[in-house]
C-alpha positions in Angstrom: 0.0 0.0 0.0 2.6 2.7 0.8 4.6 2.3 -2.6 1.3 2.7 -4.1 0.0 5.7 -1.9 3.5 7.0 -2.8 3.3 6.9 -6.3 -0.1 8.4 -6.1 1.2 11.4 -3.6 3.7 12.1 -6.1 1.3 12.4 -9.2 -1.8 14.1 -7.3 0.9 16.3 -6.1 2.8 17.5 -9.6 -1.0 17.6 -10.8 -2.1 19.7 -7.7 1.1 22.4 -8.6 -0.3 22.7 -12.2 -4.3 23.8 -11.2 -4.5 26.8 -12.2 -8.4 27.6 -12.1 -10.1 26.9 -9.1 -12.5 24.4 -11.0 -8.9 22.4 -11.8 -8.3 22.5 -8.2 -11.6 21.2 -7.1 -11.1 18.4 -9.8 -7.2 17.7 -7.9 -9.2 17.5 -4.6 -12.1 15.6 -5.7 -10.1 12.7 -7.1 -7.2 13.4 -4.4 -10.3 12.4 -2.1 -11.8 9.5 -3.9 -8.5 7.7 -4.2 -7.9 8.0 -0.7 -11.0 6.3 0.6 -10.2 3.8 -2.1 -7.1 3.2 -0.1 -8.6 3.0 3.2 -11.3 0.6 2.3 -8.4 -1.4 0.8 -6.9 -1.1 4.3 -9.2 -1.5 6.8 -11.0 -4.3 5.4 -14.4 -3.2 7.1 -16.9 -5.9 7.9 -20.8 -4.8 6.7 -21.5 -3.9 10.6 -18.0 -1.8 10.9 -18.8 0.1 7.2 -21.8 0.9 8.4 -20.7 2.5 11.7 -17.6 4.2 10.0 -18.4 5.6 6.6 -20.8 8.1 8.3 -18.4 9.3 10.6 -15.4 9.0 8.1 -17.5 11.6 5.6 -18.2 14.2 8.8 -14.5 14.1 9.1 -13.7 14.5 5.7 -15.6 17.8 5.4 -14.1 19.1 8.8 -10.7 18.0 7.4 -11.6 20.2 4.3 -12.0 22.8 5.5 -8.4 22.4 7.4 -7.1 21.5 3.9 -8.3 24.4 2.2 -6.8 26.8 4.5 -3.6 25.1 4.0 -3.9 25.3 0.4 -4.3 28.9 0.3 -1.7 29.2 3.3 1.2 27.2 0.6 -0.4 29.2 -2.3 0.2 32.8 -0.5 4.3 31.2 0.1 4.5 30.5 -3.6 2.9 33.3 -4.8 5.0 35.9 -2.4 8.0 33.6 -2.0 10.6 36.3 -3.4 8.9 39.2 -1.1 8.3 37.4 2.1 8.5 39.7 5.2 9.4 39.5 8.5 5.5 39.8 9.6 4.8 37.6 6.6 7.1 34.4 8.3 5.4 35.3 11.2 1.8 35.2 10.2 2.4 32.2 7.9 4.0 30.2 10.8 1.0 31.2 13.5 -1.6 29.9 10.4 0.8 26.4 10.1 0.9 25.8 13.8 -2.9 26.6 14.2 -3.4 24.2 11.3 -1.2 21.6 12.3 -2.8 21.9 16.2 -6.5 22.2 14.6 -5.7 18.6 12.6 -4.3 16.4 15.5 -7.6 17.9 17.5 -10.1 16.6 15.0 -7.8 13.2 14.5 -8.3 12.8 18.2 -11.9 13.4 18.2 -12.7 10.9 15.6 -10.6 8.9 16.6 -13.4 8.6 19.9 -15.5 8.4 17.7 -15.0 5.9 15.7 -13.6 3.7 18.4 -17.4 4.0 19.6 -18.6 2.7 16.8 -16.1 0.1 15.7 -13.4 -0.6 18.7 -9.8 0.9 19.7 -8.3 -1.0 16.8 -10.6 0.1 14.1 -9.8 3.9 15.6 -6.3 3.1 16.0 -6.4 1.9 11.7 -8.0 4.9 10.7 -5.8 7.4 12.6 -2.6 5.5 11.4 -3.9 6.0 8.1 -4.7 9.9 8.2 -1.1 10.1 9.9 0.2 8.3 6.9 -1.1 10.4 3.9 -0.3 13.7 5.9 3.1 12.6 6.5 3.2 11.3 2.7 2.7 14.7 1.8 4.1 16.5 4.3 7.8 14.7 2.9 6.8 15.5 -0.9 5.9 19.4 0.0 9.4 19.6 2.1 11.2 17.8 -0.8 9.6 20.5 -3.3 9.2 23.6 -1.6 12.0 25.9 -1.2 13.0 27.4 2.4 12.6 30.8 2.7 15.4 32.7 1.2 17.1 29.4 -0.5 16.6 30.3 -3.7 17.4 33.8 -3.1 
């Protein structure tokens, strides 16, 4: 599964940097998201009873984890965008909006993760937050790989 969530990352990724409209964006995200439940049903392995419990709860946390998404979209946009002209209360604001994002995400993680233990059992939880740790991480690692450092390229 990872060499193949990798592989994926890496394309969803290079297709993500070339969105130009927002409709081409909403296209990345939309596929970004299919794909990744495709991976998780492939993972989990869900029993009829556990499905039913968790793909409820899985979608309320995939809208609260859009919004979360979006803001970091528009937070990596603004870096790109401004990248040659960043100020000094520019690093500062964007690193507040990264740790608030960053501290928002391990919140909801923890909240579904009661949740879904609820419904399915501490393992089931336990699946589903590796998971969401793993694709974050996956593109945390591609972002750091791609993304300049402030001033590098200066």
């Amino acid at each position: 599964m990872k060499k193949l969530f990798f592989t994926l990352m890496i394309g969803a990724l290079s297709l993500g940097g070339y969105a130009q409209t927002v409709n081409e964006l909403e296209m990345f995200k939309s596929v970004f998201k299919i794909e990744k439940k495709a991976m998780l049903m492939d993972f989990l392995k869900l029993n009829d009873a556990e499905a039913t419990a968790f793909w409820p709860i899985y979608e309320e946390y995939q809208k609260e984890l859009g919004v979360l998404a979006d803001r970091r979209i528009q937070l990596i946009m603004g870096y790109v965008n401004n990248y040659g002209a960043i100020t000094d209360k520019d690093a500062d604001a964007m690193m507040k909006e990264s740790s608030d994002i960053i501290i928002k995400r391990e919140k909801l993680r923890a909240k579904y993760y009661e949740r879904v233990k609820k419904a399915t059992g501490s393992i089931r939880a336990a699946q589903f937050v590796q998971f969401e740790r793993f694709v974050q991480n996956s593109i945390d690692t591609e972002l750091n790989n791609n993304m300049p450092l402030i001033g590098e390229l200066n």
